[in-house]
C-alpha positions in Angstrom: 8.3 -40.5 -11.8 10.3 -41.8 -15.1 6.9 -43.0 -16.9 6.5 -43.0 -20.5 5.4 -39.6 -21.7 2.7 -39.5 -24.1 2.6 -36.6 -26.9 -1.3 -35.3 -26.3 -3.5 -34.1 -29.1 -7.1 -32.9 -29.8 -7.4 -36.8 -31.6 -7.3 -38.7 -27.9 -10.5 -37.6 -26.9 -12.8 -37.3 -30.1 -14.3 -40.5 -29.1 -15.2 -39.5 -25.4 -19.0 -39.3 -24.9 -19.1 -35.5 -23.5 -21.9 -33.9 -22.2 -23.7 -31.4 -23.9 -21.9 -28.1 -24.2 -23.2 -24.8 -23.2 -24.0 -22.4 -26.0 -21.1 -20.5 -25.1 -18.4 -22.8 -24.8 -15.5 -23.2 -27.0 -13.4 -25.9 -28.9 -10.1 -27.3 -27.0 -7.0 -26.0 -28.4 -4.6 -28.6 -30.4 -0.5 -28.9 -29.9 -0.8 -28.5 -26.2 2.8 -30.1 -25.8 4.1 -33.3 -23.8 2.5 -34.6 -20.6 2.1 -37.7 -18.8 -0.1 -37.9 -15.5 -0.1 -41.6 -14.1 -3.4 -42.9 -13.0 -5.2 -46.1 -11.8 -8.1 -45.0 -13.8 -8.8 -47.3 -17.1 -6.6 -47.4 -19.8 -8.7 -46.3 -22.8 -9.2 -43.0 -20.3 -5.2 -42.5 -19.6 -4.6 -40.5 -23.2 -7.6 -38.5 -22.8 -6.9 -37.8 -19.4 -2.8 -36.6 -20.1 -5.0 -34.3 -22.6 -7.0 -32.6 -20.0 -4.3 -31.9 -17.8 -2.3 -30.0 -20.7 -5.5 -27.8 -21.0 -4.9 -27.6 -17.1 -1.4 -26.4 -17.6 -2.1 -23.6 -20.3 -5.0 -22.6 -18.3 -7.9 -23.2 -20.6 -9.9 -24.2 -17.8 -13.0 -24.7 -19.3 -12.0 -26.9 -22.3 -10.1 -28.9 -19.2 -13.5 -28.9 -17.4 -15.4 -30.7 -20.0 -13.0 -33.0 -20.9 -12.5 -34.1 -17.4 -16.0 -34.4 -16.8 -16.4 -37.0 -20.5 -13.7 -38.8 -18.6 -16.1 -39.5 -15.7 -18.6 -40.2 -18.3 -16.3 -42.9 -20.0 -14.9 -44.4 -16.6 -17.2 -43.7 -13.5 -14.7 -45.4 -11.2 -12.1 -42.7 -12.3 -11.7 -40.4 -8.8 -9.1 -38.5 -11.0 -11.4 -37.0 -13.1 -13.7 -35.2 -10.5 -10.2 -33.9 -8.8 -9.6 -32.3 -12.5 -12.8 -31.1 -12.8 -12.4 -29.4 -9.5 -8.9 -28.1 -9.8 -10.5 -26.6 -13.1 -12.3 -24.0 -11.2 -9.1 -23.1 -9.0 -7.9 -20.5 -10.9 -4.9 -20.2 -9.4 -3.1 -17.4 -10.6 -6.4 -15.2 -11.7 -9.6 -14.3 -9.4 -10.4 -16.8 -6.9 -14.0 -18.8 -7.9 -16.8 -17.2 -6.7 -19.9 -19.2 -4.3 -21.0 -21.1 -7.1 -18.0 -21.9 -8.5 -16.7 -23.1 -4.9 -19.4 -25.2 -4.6 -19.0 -26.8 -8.3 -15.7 -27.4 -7.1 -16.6 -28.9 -3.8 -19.6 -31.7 -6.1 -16.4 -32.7 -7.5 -13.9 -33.1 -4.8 -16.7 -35.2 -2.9 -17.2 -37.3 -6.0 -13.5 -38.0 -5.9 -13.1 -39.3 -2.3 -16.2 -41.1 -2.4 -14.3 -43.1 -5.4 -11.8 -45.2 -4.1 -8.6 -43.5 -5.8 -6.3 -46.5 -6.5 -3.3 -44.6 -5.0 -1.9 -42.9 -2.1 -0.4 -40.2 -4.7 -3.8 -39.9 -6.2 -5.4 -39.8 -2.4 -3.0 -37.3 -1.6 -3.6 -35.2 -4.7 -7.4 -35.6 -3.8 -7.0 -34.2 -0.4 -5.3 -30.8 -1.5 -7.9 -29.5 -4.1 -9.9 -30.7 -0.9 -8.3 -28.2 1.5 -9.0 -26.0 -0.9 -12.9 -26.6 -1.2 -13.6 -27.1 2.2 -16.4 -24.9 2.8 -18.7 -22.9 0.1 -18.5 -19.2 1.4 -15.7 -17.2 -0.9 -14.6 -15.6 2.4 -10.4 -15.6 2.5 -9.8 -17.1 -0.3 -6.0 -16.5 0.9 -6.3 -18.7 3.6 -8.0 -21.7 1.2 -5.1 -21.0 -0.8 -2.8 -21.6 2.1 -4.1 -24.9 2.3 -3.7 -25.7 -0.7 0.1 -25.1 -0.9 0.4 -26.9 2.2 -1.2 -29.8 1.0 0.6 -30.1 -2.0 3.9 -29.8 -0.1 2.9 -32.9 1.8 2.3 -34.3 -1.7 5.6 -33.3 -3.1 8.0 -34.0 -0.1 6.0 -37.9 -0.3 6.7 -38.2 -4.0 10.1 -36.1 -5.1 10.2 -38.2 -7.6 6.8 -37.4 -9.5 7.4 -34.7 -12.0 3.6 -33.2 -12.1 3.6 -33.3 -8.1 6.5 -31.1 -8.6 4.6 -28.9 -11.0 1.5 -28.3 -9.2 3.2 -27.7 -6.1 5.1 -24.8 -8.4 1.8 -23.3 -9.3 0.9 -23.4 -6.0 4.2 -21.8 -4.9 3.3 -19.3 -7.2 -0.2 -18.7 -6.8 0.2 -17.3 -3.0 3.2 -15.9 -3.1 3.1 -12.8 -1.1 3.0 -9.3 -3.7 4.6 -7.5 -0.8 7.4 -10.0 -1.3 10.2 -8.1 -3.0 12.8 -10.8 -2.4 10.8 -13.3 -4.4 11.1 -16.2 -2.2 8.1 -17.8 -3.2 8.5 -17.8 -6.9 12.6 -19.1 -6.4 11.5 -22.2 -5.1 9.0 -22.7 -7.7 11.6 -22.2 -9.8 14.3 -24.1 -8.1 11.9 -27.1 -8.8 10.7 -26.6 -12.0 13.9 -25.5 -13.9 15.1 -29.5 -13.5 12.1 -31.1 -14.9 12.1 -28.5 -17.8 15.7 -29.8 -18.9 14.3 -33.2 -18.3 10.7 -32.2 -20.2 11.5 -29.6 -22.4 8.1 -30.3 -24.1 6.6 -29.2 -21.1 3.8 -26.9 -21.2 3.5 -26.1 -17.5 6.9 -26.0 -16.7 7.3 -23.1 -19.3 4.3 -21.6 -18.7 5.1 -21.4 -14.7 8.6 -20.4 -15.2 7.4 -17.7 -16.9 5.5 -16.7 -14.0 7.7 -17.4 -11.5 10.2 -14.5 -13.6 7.6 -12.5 -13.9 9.5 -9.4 -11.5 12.3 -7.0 -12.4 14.6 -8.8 -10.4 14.3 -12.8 -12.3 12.6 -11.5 -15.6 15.8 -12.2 -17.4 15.7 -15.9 -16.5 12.7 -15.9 -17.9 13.1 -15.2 -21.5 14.3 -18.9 -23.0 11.0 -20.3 -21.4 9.4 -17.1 -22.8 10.5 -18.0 -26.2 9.8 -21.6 -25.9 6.5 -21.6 -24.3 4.4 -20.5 -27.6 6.1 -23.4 -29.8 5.4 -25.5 -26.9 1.9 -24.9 -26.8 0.8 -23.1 -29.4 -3.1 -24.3 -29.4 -3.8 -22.4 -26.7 -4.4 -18.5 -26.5 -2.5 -18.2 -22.9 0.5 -19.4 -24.1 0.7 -17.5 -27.2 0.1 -14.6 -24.5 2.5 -15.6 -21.6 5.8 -14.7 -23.1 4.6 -11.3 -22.8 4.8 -11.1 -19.6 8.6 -11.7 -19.7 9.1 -9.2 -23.0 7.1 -6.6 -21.1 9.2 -6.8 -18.1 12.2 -6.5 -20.3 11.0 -3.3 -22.9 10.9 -5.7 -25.6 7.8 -4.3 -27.3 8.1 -5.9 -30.9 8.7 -9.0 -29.3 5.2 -8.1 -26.7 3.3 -7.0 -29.7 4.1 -10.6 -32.0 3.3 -12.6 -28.9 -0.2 -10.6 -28.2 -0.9 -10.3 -31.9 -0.5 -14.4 -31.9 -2.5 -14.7 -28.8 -5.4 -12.4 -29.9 -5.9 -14.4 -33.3 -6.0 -18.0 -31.3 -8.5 -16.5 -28.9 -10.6 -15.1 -31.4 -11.0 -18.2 -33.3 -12.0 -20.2 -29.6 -14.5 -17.2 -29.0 -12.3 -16.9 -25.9 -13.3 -13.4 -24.8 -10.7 -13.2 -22.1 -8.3 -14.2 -23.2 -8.7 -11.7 -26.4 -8.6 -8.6 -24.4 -6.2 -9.5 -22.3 -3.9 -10.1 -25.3 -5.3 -6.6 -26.4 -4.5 -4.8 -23.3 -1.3 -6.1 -23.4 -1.1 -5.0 -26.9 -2.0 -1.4 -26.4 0.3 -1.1 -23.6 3.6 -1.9 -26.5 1.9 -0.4 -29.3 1.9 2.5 -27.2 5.3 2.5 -25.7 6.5 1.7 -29.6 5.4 4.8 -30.6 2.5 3.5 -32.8 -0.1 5.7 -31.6 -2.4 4.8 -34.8 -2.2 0.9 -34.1 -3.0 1.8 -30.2 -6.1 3.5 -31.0 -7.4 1.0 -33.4 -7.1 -1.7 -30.9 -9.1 0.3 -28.5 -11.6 1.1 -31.3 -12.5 -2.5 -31.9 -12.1 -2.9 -28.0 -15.8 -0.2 -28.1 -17.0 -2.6 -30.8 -17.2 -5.3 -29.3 -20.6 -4.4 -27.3 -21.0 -5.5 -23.8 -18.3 -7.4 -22.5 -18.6 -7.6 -18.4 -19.6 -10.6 -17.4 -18.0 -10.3 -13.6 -15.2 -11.9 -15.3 -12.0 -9.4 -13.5 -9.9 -10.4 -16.4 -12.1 -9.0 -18.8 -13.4 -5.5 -16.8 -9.6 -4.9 -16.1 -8.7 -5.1 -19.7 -12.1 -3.1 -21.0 -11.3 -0.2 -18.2 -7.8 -0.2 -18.8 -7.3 0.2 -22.3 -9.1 3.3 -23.2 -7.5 4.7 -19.9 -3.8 4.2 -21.3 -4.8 5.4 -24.3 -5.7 8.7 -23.3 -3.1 9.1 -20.1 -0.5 8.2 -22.4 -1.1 10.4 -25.3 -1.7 13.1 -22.1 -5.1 13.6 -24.0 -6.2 15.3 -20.8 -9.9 16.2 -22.0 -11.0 12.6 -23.1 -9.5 11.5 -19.9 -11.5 13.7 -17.5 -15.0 12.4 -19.5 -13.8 8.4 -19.4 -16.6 6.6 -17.1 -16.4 3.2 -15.3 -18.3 0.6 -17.2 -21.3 -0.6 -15.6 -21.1 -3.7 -12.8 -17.1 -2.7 -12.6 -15.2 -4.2 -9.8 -14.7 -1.1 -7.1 -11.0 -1.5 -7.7 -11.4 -1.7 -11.5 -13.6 1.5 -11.6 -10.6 3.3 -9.9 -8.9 3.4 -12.7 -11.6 5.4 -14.7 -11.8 7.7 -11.6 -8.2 8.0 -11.3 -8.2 9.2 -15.0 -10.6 11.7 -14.8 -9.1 13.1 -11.7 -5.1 13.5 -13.8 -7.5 14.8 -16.7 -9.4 17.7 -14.2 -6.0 18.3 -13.0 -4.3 18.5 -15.7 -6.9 20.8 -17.4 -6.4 23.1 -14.6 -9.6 22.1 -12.9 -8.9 20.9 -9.5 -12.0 21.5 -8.3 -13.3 19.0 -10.7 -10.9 16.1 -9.7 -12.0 16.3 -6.3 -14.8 14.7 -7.1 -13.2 12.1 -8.5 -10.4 11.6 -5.8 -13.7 11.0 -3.7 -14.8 8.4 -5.7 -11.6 6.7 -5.6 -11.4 6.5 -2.1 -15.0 5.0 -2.2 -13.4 2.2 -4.4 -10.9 1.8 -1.8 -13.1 1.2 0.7 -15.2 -1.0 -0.5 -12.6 -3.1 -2.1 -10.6 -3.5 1.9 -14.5 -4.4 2.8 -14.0 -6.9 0.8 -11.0 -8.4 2.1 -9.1 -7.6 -0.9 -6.4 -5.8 0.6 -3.7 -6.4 -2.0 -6.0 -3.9 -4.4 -7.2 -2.3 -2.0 -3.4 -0.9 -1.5 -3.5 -0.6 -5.3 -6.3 1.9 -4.8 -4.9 3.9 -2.7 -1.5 4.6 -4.3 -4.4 5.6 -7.3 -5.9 7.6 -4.8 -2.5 9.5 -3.5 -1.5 10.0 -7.5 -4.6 12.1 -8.3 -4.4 13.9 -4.9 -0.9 15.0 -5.7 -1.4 16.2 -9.0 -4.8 18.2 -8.0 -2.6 19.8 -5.3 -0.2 20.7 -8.6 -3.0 22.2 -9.8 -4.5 24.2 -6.9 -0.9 26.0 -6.6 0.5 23.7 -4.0 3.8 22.1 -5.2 5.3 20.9 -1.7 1.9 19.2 -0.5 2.3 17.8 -3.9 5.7 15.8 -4.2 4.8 14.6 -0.9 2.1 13.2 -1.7 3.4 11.4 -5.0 6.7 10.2 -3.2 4.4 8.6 -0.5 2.5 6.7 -3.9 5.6 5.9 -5.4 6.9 4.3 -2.4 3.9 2.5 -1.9 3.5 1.3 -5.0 7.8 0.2 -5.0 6.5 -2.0 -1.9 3.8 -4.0 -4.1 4.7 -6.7 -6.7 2.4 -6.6 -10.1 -0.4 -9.4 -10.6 -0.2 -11.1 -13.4 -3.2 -9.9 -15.0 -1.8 -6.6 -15.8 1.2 -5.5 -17.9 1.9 -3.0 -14.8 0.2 0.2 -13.5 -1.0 2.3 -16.0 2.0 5.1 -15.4 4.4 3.9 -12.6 4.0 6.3 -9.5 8.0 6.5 -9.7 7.8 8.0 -13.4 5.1 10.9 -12.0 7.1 11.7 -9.0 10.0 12.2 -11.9 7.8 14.3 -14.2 6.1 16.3 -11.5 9.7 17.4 -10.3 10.7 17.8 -13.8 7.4 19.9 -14.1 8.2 22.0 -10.7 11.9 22.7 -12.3 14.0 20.6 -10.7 15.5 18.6 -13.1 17.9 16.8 -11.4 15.9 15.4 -9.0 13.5 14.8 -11.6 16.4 12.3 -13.2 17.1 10.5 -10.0 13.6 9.6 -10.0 13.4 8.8 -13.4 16.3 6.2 -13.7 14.8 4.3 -10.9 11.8 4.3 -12.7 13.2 3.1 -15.8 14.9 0.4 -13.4 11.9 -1.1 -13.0 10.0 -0.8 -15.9 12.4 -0.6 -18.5 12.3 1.2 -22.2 9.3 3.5 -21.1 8.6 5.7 -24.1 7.5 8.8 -21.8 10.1 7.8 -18.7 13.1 7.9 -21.5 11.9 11.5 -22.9 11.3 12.9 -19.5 14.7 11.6 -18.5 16.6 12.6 -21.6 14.6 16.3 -20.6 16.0 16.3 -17.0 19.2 15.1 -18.5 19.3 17.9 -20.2 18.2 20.4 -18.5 20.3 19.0 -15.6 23.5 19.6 -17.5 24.3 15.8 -17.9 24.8 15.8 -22.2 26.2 12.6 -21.7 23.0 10.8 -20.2 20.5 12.6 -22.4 22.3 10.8 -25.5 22.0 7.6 -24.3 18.2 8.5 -23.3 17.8 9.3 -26.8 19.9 6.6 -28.3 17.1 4.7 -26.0 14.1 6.2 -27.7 15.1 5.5 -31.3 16.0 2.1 -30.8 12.7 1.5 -29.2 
């Protein structure tokens, strides 16, 4: 669709009669970039509407909520607006919506079709957030997914033309693409689809911000970094897209260029009273402060992290971050006896609390107390159980690779070295077959860098480097994977490798 595009700003919709906000709720982020979404609804509600869907595309889903919602206030006959108040509870590349959520999102989809839409593209655009919602039980949300992306397929094959069909369809690419996928096949035809419209609409802010996304892996994250750099001029009103380009600078070991982005991201959220979206900046900030080598700034983060009083609101985003920070912090800095004392904060996700258990268990070992992390290996395999219960079998995996790390290292500990490298090369694999989600800057210490620094540890250095390199593959400019490989370099005989290992670390 070659339409007029229409620069959005917080000024289109100040005269919208919105309904009373929640106590909680935020203001809408300005300078959310370039977008135009045709509609039949009325013209006074087209500018407005472009502005809601920008929200939509830097995920600030509940700014895009409300304004979608004053739009059906200002023009009742506008379908449109109940199929963005519905998609605005789709949170496509985050937690799928719980049962009330589902059924918010299903009031709004039946609101649309009962309104006449005045457009097959609109009717069709209907229809998918409707396969979506069919139903209010949170049961497979995989499947609902599915349906989704199918639906919008039919939508995009009927309009190749339409730039935003294009986009969602992306998103929707993106949003079940398979994390035991290694060849990325989902994400390259997002990308394949969206890489035109961003020459055509470099302005953009979904196509940047779902490029981003679709790079997001060790294999693309180098195609990634000019929508990484653009994204956050593109959009920089909303907290996300200050955020995203970490994603790609994170993949790459570019941790001055992580920690500006976060830094960014943590101020914007902070003045929306965006809670999420402010520890997620700060998790991602903890991981590069740490892998800088500023311990200090690391620790303060987490500090303000404990200040900031009860946090869980059965939000995952926000338990992740909250669990994970202090965690890195202490496995990290190998501070092995606040590690064996961290605790799983209260209403936790099963496959969030893991990680607390999963650091007490490294801390028993580690302490010499394998006796002690036994309890806590038992407790991770509770989380793992529960969380498959749940159907979540992605984390469920994620669990167990947890699960087979602290095993290993207790059977370090209880004098038991073979049982042990077995049982960390069976993680590491596991782990290798799993791509990262998106809400997390990576595992806390790839499996592949332990199996390296256990067979450093059990004197076999050369091994230990083999190990490590791959490691370093994947998650490159690791502050501990470059000094245990410079180590095994070393020790190994190879003078020539431990220099550029060092060379590594004081660059980084």
């Amino acid at each position: 669709m070659n339409s007029l595009l229409i620069v959005v700003s917080l000024g289109s919709v100040i005269a919208l009669a919105e309904p009373p906000e929640p106590a909680h709720s935020h203001p809408a982020p300005e300078k959310l970039g370039t977008v135009h979404f045709e509609t039949s609804c009325a013209r006074a509600a087209r500018a407005p509407f472009d502005h809601a869907v920008a929200l939509l595309h830097s995920f600030a889903y509940d700014a895009a909520e409300r304004e979608f919602r004053a739009i059906a206030v200002q023009d009742p006959d506008c379908a449109m607006a109940h199929w963005g108040a519905a998609l605005s509870v789709y949170h496509q590349m985050w937690s799928p919506p719980g049962a009330q959520a589902l059924r918010t999102g299903r009031e709004e989809v039946q609101a649309a079709q009962r309104l006449a839409a005045g457009s097959e593209r609109e009717r069709l655009f209907i229809a998918a957030t409707a396969a979506y919602f069919a139903g209010t039980a949170p049961a497979d949300p995989a499947a609902r997914a599915l349906g989704y992306e199918h639906a919008m397929a039919t939508l995009a094959a009927r309009f190749p033309e339409d730039d935003e069909a294009q986009v969602f369809y992306a998103l929707a690419l993106l949003s079940t693409a398979p994390p035991t996928d290694r060849t990325h096949a989902n994400q390259k035809r997002a990308a394949a689809l969206l890489e035109p419209i961003y020459r055509r609409q470099p302005d953009h802010p979904g196509v940047a911000h779902y490029l981003i996304h679709a790079y997001d892996s060790t294999e693309l994250a180098p195609r990634g970094l000019a929508a990484a750099r653009a994204y956050a001029t593109i959009a920089p009103g909303a907290p996300h897209a200050l955020h995203m380009p970490s994603h790609i600078f994170t993949r790459l070991g570019l941790w001055d260029d992580s920690i500006a982005s976060n830094e960014a991201a943590r101020r914007a959220a902070r003045e929306q009273h965006d809670v999420g979206e402010e520890l997620h900046a700060m998790d991602y900030l903890t991981y590069a402060f740490l892998q800088r080598g500023r311990v200090t700034d690391a620790e303060r983060v987490v500090q303000q992290l404990q200040s900031m009083g009860d946090l869980l609101d059965g939000d995952f985003k926000v338990g992740y971050a909250s669990t994970a920070m202090p965690v890195r912090l202490a496995v990290e800095g190998e501070r092995w006896a606040v590690a064996s004392t961290l605790a799983p904060l209260p209403g936790t996700a099963p496959h969030v609390a893991a990680i607390s258990h999963w650091a007490r268990a490294l801390g028993h070992a580690h302490l010499g107390q394998p006796e002690l992390a036994r309890a806590d290996i038992a407790a991770i395999e509770a989380c793992e159980s529960r969380t498959r219960a749940a159907g979540n079998d992605y984390w469920a995996r994620q669990v167990g690779v947890l699960a087979g790390e602290a095993r290993a290292w207790t059977a370090r500990a209880a004098g038991r070295p073979a049982e042990a490298l077995a049982l960390m090369r069976e993680a590491a694999d596991a782990e290798d077959a799993l791509e990262k989600l998106p809400v997390t800057p990576g595992p806390i210490v790839p499996a592949r860098e332990q199996l390296g620094r256990l067979l450093l540890d059990l004197h076999r250095p050369a091994e230990a480097l083999v190990e490590l390199k791959r490691a370093l593959l994947e998650a490159p400019n690791r502050r501990a994977a470059l000094e245990a490989a410079a180590t095994a370099a070393e020790q190994s005989g190879d003078g020539a490798a431990a220099a550029r290992f060092r060379e590594q670390l004081t660059a980084i």
